[in-house]
LUMLUMDREN-2810 file (N, C-alpha, C; in Angstrom, 1 decimal):
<atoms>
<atom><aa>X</aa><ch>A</ch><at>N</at><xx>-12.2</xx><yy>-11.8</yy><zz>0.4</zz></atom>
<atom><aa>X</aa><ch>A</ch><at>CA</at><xx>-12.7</xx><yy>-10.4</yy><zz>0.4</zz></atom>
<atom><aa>X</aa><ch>A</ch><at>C</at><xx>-12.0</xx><yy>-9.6</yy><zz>-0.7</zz></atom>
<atom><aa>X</aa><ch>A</ch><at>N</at><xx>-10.8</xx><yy>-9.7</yy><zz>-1.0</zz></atom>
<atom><aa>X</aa><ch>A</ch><at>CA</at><xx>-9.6</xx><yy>-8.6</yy><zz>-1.5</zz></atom>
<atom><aa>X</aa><ch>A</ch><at>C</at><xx>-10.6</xx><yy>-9.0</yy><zz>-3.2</zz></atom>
<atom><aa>X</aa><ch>A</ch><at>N</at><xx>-10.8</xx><yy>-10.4</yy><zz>-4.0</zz></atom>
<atom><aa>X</aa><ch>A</ch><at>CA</at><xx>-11.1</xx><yy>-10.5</yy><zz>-5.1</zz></atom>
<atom><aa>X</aa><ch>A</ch><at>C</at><xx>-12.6</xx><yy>-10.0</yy><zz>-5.4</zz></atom>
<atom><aa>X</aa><ch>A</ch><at>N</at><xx>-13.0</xx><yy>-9.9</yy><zz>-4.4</zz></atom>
<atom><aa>X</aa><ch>A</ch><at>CA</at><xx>-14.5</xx><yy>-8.9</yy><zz>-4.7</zz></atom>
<atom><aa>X</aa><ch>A</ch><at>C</at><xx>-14.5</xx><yy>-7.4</yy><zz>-4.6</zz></atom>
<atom><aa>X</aa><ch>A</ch><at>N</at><xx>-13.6</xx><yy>-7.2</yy><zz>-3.7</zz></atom>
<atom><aa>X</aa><ch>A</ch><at>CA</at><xx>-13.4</xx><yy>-5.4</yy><zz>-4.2</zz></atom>
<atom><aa>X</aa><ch>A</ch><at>C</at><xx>-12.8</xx><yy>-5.1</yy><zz>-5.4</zz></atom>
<atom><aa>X</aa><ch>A</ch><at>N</at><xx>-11.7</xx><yy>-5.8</yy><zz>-5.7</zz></atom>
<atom><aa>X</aa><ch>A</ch><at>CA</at><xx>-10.8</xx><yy>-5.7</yy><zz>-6.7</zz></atom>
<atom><aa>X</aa><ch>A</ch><at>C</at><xx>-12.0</xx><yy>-5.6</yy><zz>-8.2</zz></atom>
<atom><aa>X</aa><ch>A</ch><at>N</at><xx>-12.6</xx><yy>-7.1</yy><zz>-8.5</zz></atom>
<atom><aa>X</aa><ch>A</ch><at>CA</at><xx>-13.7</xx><yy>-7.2</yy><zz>-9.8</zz></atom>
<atom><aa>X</aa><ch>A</ch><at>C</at><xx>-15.2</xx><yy>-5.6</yy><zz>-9.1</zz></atom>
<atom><aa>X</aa><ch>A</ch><at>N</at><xx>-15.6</xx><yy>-5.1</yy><zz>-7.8</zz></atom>
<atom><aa>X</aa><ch>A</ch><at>CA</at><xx>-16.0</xx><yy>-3.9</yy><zz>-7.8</zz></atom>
<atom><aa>X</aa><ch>A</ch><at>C</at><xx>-15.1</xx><yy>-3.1</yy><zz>-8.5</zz></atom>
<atom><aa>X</aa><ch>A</ch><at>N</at><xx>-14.1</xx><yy>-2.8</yy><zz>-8.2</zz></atom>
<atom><aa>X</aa><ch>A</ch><at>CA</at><xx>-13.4</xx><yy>-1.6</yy><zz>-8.9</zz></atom>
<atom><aa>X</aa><ch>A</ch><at>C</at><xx>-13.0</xx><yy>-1.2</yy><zz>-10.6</zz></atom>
<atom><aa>X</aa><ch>A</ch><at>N</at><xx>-13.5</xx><yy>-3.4</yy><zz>-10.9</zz></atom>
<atom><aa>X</aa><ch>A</ch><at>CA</at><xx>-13.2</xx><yy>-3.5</yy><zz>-12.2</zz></atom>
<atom><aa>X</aa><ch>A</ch><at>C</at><xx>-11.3</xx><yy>-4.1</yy><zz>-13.1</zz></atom>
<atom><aa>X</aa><ch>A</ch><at>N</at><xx>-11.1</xx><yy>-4.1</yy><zz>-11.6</zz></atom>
<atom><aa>X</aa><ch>A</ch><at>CA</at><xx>-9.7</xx><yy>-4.8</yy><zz>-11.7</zz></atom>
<atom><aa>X</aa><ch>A</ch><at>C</at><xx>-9.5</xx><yy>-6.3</yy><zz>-11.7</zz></atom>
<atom><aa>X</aa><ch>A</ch><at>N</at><xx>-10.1</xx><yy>-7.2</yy><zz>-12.5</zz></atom>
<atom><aa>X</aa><ch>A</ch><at>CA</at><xx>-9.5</xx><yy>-8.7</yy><zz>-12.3</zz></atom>
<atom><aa>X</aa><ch>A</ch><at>C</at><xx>-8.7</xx><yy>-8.7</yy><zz>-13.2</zz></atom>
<atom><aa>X</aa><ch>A</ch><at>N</at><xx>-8.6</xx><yy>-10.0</yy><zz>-13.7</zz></atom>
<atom><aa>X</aa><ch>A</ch><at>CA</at><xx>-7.1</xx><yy>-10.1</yy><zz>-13.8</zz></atom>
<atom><aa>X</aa><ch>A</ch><at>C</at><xx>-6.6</xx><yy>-9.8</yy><zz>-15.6</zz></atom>
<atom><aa>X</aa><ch>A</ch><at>N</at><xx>-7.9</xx><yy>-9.4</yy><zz>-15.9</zz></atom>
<atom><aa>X</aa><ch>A</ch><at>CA</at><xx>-7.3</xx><yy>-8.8</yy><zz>-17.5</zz></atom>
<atom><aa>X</aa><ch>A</ch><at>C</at><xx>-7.1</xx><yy>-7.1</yy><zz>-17.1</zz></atom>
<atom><aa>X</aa><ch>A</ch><at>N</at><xx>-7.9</xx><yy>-6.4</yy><zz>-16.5</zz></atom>
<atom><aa>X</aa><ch>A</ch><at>CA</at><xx>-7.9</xx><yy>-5.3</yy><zz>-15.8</zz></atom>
<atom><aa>X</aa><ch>A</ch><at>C</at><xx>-6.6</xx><yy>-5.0</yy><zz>-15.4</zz></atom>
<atom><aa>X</aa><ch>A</ch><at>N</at><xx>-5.8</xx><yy>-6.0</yy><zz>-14.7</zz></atom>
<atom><aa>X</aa><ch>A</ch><at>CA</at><xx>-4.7</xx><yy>-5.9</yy><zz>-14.4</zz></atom>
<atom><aa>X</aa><ch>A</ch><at>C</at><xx>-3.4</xx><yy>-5.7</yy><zz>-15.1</zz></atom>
<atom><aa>X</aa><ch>A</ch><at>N</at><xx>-3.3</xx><yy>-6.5</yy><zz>-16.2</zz></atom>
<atom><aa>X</aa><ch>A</ch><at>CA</at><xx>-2.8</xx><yy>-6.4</yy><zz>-17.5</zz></atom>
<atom><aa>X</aa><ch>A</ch><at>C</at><xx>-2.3</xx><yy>-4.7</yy><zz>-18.0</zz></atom>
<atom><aa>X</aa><ch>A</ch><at>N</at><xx>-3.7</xx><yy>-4.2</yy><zz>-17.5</zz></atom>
<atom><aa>X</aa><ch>A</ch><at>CA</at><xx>-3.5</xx><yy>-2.9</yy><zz>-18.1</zz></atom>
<atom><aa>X</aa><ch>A</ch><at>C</at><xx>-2.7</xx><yy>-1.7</yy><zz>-17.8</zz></atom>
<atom><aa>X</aa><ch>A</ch><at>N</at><xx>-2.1</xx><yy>-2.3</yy><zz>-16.0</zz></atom>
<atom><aa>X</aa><ch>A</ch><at>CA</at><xx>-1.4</xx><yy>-1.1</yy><zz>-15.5</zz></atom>
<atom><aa>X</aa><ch>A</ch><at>C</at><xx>0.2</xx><yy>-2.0</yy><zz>-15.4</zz></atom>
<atom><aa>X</aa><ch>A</ch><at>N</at><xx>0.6</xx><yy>-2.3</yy><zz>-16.3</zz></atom>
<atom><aa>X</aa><ch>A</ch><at>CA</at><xx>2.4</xx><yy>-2.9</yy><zz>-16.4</zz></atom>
<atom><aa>X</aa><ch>A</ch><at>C</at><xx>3.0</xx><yy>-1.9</yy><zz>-17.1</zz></atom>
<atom><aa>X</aa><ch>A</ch><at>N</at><xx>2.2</xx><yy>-0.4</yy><zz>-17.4</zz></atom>
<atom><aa>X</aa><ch>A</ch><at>CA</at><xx>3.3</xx><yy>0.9</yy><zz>-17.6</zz></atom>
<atom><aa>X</aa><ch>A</ch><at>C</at><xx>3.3</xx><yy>1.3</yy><zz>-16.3</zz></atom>
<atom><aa>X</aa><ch>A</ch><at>N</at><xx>2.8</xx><yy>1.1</yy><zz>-15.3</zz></atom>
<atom><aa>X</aa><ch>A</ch><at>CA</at><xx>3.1</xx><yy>1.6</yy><zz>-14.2</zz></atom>
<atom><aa>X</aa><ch>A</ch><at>C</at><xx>4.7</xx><yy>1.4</yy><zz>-13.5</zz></atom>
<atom><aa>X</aa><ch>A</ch><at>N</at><xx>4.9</xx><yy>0.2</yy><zz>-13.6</zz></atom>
<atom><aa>X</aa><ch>A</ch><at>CA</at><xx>6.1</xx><yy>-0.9</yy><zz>-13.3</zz></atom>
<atom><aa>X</aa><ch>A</ch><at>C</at><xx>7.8</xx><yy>-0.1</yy><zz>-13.3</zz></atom>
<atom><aa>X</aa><ch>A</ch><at>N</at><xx>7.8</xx><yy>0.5</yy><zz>-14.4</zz></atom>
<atom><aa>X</aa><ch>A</ch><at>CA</at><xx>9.2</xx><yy>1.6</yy><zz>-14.3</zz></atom>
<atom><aa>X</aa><ch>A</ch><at>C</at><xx>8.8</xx><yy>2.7</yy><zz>-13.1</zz></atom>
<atom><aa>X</aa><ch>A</ch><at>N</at><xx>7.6</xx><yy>2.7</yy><zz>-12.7</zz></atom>
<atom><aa>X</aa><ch>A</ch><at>CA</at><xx>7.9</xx><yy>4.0</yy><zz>-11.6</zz></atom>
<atom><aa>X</aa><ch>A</ch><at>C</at><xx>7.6</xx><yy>3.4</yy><zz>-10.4</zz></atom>
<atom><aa>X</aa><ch>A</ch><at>N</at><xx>7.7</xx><yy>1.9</yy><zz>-9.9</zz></atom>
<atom><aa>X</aa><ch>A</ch><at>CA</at><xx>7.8</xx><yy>1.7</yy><zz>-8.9</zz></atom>
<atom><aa>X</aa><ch>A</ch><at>C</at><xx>8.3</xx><yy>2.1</yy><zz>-7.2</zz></atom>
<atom><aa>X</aa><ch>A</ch><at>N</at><xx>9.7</xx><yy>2.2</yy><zz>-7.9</zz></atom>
<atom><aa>X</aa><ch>A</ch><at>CA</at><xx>10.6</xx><yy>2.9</yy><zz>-6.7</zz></atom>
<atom><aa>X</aa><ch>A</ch><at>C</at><xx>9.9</xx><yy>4.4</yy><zz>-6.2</zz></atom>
<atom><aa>X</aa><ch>A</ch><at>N</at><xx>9.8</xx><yy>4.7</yy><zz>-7.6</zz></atom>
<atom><aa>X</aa><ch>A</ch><at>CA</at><xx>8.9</xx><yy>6.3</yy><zz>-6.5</zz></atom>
<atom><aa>X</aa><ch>A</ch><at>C</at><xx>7.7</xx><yy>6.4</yy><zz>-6.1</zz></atom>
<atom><aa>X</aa><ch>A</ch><at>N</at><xx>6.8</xx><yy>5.3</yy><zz>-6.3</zz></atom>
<atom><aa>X</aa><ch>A</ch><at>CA</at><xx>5.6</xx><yy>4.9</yy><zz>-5.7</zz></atom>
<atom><aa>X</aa><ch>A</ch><at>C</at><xx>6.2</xx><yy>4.2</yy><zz>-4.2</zz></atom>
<atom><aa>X</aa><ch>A</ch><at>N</at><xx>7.3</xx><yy>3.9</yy><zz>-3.9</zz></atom>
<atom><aa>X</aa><ch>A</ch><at>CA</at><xx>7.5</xx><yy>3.4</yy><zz>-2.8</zz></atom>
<atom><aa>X</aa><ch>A</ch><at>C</at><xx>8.0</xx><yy>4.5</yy><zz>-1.9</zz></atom>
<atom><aa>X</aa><ch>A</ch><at>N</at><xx>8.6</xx><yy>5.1</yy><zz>-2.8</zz></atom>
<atom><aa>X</aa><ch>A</ch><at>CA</at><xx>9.1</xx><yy>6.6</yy><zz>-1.8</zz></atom>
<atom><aa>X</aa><ch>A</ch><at>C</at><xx>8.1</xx><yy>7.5</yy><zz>-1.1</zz></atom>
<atom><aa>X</aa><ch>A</ch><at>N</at><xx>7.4</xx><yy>7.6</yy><zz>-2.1</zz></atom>
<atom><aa>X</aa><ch>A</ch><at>CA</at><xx>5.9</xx><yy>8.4</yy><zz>-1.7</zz></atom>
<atom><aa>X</aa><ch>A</ch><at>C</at><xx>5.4</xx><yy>7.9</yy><zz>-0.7</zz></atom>
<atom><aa>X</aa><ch>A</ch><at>N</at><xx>5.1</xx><yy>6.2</yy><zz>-0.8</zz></atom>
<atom><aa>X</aa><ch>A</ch><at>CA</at><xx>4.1</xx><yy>5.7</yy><zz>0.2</zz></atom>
<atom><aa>X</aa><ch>A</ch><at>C</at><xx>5.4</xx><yy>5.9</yy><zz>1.5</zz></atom>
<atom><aa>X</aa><ch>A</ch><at>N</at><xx>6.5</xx><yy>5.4</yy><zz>1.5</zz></atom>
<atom><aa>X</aa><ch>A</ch><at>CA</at><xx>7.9</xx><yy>5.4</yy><zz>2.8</zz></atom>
<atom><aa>X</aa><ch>A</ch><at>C</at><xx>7.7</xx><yy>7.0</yy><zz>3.4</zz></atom>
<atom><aa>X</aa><ch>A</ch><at>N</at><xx>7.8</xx><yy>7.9</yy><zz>2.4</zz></atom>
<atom><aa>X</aa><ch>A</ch><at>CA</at><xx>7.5</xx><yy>9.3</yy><zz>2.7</zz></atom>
<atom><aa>X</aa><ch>A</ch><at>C</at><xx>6.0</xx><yy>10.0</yy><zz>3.6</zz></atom>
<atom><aa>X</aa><ch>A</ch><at>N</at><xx>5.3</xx><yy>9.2</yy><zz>3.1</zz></atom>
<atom><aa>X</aa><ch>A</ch><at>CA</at><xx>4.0</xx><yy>9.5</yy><zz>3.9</zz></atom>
<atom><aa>X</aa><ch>A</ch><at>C</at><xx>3.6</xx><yy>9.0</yy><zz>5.1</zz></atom>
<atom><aa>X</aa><ch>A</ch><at>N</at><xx>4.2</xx><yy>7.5</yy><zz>4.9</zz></atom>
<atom><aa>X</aa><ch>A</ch><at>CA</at><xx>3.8</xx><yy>6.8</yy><zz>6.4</zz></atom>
<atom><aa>X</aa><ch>A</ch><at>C</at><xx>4.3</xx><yy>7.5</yy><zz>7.3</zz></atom>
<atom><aa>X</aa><ch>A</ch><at>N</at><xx>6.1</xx><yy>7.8</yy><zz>6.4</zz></atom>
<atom><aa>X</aa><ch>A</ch><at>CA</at><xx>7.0</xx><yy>8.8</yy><zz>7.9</zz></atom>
<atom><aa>X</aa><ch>A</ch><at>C</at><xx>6.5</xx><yy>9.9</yy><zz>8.2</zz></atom>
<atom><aa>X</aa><ch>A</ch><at>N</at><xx>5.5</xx><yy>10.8</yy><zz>7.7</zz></atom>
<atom><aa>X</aa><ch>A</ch><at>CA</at><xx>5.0</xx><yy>12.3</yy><zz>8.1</zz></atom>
<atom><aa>X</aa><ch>A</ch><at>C</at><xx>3.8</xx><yy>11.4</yy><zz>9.0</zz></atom>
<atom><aa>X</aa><ch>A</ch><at>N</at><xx>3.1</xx><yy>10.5</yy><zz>8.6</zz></atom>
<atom><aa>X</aa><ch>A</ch><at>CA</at><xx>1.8</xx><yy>9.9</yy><zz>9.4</zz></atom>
<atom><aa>X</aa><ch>A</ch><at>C</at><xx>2.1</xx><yy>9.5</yy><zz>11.0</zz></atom>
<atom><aa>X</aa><ch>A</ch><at>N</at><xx>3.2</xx><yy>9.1</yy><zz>10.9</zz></atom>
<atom><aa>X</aa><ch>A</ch><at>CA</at><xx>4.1</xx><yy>8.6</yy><zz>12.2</zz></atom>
<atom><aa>X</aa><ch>A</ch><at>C</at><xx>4.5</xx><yy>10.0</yy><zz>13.2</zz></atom>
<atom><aa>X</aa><ch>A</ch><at>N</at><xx>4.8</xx><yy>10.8</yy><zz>12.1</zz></atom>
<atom><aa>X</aa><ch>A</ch><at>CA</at><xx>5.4</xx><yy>11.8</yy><zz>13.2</zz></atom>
<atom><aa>X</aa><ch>A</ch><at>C</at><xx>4.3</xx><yy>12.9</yy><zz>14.0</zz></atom>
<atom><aa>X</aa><ch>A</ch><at>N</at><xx>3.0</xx><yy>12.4</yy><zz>13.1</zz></atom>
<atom><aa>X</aa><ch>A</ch><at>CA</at><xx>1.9</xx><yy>13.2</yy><zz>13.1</zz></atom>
<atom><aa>X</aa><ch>A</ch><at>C</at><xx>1.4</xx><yy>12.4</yy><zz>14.7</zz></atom>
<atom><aa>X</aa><ch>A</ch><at>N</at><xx>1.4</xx><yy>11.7</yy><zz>14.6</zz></atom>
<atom><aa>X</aa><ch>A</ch><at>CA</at><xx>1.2</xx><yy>10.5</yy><zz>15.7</zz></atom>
<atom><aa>X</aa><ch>A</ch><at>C</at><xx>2.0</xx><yy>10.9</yy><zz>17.0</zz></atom>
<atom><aa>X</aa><ch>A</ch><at>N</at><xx>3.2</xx><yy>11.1</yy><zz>16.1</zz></atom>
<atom><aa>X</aa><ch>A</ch><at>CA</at><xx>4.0</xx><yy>10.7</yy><zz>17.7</zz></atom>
<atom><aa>X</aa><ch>A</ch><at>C</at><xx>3.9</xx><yy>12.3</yy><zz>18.4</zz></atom>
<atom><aa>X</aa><ch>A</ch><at>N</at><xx>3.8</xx><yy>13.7</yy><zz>17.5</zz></atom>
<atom><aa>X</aa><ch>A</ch><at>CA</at><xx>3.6</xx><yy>14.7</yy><zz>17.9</zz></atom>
<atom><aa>X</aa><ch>A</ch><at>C</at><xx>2.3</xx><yy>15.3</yy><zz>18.1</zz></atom>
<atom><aa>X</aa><ch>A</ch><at>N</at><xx>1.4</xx><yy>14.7</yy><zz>18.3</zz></atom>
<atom><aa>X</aa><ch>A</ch><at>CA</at><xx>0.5</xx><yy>15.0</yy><zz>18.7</zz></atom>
<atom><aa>X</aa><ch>A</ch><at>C</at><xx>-0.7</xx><yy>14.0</yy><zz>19.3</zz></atom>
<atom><aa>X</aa><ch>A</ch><at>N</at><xx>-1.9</xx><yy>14.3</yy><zz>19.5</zz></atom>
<atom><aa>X</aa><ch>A</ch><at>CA</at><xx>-2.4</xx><yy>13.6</yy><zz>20.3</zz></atom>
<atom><aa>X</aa><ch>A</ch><at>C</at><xx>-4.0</xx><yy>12.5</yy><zz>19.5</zz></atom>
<atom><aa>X</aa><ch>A</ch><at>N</at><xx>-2.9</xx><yy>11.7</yy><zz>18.5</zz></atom>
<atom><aa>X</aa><ch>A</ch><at>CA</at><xx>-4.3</xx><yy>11.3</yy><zz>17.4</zz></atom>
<atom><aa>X</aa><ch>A</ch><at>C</at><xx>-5.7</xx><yy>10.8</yy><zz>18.6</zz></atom>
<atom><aa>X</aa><ch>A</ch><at>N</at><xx>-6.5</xx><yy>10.2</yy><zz>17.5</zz></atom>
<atom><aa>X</aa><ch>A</ch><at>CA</at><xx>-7.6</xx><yy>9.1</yy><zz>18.2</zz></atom>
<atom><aa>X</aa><ch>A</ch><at>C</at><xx>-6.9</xx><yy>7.8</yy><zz>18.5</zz></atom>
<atom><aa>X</aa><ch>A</ch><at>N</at><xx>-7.9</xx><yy>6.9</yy><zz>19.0</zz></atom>
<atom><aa>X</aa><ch>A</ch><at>CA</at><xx>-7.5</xx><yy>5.5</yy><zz>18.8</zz></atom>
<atom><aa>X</aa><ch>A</ch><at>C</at><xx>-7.9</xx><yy>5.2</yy><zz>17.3</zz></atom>
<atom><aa>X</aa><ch>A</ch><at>N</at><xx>-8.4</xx><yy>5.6</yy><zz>16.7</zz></atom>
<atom><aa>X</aa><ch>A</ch><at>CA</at><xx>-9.0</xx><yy>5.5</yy><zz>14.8</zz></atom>
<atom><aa>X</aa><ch>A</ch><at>C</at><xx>-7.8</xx><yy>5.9</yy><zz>14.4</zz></atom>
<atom><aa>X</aa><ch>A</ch><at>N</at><xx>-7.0</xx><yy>7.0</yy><zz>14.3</zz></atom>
<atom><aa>X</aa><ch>A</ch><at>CA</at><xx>-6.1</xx><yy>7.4</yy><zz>13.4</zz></atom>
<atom><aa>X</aa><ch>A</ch><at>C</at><xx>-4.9</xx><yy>6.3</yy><zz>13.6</zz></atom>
<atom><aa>X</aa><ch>A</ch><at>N</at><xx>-4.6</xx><yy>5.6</yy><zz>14.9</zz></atom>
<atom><aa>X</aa><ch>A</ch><at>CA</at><xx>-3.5</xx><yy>5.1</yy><zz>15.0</zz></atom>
<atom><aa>X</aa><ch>A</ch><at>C</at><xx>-3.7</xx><yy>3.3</yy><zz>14.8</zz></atom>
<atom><aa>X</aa><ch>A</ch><at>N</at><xx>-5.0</xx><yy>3.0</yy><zz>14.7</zz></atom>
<atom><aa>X</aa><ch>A</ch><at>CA</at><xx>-5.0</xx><yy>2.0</yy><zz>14.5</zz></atom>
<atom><aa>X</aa><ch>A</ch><at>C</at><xx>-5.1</xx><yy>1.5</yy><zz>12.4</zz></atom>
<atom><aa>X</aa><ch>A</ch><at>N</at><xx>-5.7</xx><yy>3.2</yy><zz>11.9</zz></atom>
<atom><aa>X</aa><ch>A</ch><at>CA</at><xx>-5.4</xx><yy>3.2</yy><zz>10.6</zz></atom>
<atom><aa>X</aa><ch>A</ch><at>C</at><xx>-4.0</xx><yy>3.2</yy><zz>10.1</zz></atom>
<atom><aa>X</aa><ch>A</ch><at>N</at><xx>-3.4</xx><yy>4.1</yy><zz>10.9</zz></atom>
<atom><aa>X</aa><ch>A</ch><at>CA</at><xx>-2.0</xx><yy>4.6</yy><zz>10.2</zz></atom>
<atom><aa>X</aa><ch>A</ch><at>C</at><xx>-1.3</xx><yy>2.9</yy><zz>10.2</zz></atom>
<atom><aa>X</aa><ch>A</ch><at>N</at><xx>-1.6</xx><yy>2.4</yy><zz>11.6</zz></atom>
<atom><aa>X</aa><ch>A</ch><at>CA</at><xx>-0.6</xx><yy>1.0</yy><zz>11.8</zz></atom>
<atom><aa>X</aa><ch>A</ch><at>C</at><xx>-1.1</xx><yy>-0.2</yy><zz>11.0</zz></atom>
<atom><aa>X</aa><ch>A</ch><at>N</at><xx>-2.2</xx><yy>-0.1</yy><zz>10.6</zz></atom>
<atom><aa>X</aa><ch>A</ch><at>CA</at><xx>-3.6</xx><yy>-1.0</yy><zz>9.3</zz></atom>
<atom><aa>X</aa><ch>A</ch><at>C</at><xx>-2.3</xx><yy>-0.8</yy><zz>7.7</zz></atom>
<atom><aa>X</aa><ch>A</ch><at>N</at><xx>-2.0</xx><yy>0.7</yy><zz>7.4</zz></atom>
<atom><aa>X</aa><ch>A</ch><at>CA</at><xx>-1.7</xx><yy>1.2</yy><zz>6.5</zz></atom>
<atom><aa>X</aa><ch>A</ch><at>C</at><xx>-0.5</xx><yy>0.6</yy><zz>6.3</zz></atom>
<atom><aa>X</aa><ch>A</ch><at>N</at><xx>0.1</xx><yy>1.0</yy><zz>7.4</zz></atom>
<atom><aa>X</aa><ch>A</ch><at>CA</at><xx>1.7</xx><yy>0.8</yy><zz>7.3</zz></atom>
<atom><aa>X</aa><ch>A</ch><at>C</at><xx>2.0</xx><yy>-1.0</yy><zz>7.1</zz></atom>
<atom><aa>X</aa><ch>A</ch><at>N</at><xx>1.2</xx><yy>-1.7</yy><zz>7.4</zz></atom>
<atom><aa>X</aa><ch>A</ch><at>CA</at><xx>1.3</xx><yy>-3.0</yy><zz>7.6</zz></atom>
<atom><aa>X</aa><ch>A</ch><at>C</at><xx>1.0</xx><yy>-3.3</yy><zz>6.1</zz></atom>
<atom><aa>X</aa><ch>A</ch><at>N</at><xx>-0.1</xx><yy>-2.7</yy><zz>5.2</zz></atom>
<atom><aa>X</aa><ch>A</ch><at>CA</at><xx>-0.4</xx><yy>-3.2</yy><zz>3.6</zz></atom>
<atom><aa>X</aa><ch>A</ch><at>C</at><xx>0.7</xx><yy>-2.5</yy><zz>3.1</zz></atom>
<atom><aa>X</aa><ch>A</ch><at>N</at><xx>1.2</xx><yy>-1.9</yy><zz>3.0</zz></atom>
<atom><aa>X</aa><ch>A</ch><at>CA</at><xx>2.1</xx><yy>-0.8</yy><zz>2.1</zz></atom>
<atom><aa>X</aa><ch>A</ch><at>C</at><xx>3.5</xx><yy>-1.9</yy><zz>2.3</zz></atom>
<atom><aa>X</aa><ch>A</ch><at>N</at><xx>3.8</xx><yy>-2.2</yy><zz>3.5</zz></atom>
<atom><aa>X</aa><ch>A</ch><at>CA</at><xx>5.1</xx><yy>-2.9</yy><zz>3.5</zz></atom>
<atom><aa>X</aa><ch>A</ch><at>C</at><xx>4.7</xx><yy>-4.5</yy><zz>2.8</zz></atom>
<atom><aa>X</aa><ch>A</ch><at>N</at><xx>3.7</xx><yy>-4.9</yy><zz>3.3</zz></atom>
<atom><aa>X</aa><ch>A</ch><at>CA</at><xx>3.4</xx><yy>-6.1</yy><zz>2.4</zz></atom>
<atom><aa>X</aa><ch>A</ch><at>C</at><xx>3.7</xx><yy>-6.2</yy><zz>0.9</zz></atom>
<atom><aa>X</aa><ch>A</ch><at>N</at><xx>3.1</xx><yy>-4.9</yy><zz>0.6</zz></atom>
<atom><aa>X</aa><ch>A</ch><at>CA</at><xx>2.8</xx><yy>-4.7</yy><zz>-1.2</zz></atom>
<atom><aa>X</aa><ch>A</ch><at>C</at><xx>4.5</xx><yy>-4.4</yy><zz>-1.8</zz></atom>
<atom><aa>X</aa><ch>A</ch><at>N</at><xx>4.8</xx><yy>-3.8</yy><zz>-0.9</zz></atom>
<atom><aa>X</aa><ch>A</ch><at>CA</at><xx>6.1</xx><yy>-3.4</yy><zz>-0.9</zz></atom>
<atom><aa>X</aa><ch>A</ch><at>C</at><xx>7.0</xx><yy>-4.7</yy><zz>-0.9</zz></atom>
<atom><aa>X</aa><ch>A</ch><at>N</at><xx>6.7</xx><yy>-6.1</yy><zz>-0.4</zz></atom>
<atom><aa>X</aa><ch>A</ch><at>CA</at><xx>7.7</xx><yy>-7.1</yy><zz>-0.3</zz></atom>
<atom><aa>X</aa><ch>A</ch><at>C</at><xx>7.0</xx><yy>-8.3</yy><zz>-1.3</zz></atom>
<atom><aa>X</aa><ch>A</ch><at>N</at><xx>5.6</xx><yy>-7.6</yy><zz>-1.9</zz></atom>
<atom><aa>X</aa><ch>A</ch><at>CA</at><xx>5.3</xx><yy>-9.3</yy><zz>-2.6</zz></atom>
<atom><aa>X</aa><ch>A</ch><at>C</at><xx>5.8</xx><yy>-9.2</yy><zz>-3.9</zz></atom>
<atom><aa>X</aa><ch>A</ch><at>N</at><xx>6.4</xx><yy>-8.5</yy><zz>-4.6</zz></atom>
<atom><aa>X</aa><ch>A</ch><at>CA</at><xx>7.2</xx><yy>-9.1</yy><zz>-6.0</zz></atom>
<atom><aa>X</aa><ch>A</ch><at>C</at><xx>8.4</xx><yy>-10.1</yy><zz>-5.6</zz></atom>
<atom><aa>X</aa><ch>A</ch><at>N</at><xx>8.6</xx><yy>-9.4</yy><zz>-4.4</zz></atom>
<atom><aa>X</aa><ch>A</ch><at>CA</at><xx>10.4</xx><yy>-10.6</yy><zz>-3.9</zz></atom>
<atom><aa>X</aa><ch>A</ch><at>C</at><xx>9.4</xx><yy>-11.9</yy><zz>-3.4</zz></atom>
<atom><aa>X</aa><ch>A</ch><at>N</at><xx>8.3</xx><yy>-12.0</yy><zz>-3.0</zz></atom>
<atom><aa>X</aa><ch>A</ch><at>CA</at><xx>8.2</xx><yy>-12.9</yy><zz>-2.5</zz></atom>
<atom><aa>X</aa><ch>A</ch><at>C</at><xx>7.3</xx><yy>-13.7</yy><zz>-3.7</zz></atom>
<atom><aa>X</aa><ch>A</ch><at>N</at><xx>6.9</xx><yy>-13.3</yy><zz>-4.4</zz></atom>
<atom><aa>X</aa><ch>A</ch><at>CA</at><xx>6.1</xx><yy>-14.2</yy><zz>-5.4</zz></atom>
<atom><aa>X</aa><ch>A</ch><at>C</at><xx>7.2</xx><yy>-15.1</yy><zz>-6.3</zz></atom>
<atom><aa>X</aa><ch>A</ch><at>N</at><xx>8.6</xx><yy>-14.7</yy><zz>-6.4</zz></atom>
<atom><aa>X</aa><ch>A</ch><at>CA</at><xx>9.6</xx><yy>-15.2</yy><zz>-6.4</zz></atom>
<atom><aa>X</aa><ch>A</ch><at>C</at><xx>9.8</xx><yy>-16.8</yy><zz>-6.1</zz></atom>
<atom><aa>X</aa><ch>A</ch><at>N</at><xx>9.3</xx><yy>-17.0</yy><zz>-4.8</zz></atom>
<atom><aa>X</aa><ch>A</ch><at>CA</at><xx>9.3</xx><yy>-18.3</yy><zz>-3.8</zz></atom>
<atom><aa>X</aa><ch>A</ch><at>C</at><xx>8.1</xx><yy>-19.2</yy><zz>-4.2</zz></atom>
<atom><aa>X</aa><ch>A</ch><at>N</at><xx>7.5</xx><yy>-18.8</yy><zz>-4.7</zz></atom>
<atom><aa>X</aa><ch>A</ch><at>CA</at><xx>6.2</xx><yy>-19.5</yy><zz>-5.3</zz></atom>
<atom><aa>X</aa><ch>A</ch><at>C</at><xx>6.1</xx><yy>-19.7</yy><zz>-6.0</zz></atom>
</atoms>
């Protein structure tokens, strides 16, 4: 499923190619996303979400730390 949204959006794998200026601002792309999940969480915990917001936020938080661990792990491969 992930390679058909990706060529919809227009991202295969020359597409891809094109965002390696992104790569120096990693760490603050991780801060943002670390920074947001923690306000999503607290939004959670103080108040009274749906079953939708918390099954998104915990969806979210599960891709974000993946994305966040697959350069170390493409490593192993």
């Amino acid at each position: 499923m992930g390679p058909v949204i990706f060529l919809s959006l227009g991202l295969g794998g020359i597409g891809l190619t094109y965002l390696d200026f992104l790569a120096p601002y990693r760490p603050l792309f991780v801060v943002l996303a670390a920074g947001s999940l923690y306000f999503a969480h607290k939004y959670m915990e103080k108040g009274n979400p749906s079953k939708l917001t918390k099954i998104t936020v915990w969806v979210s938080t599960v891709f974000v730390f993946v994305f966040m661990i697959m350069p170390m792990l493409i490593g192993f491969f």
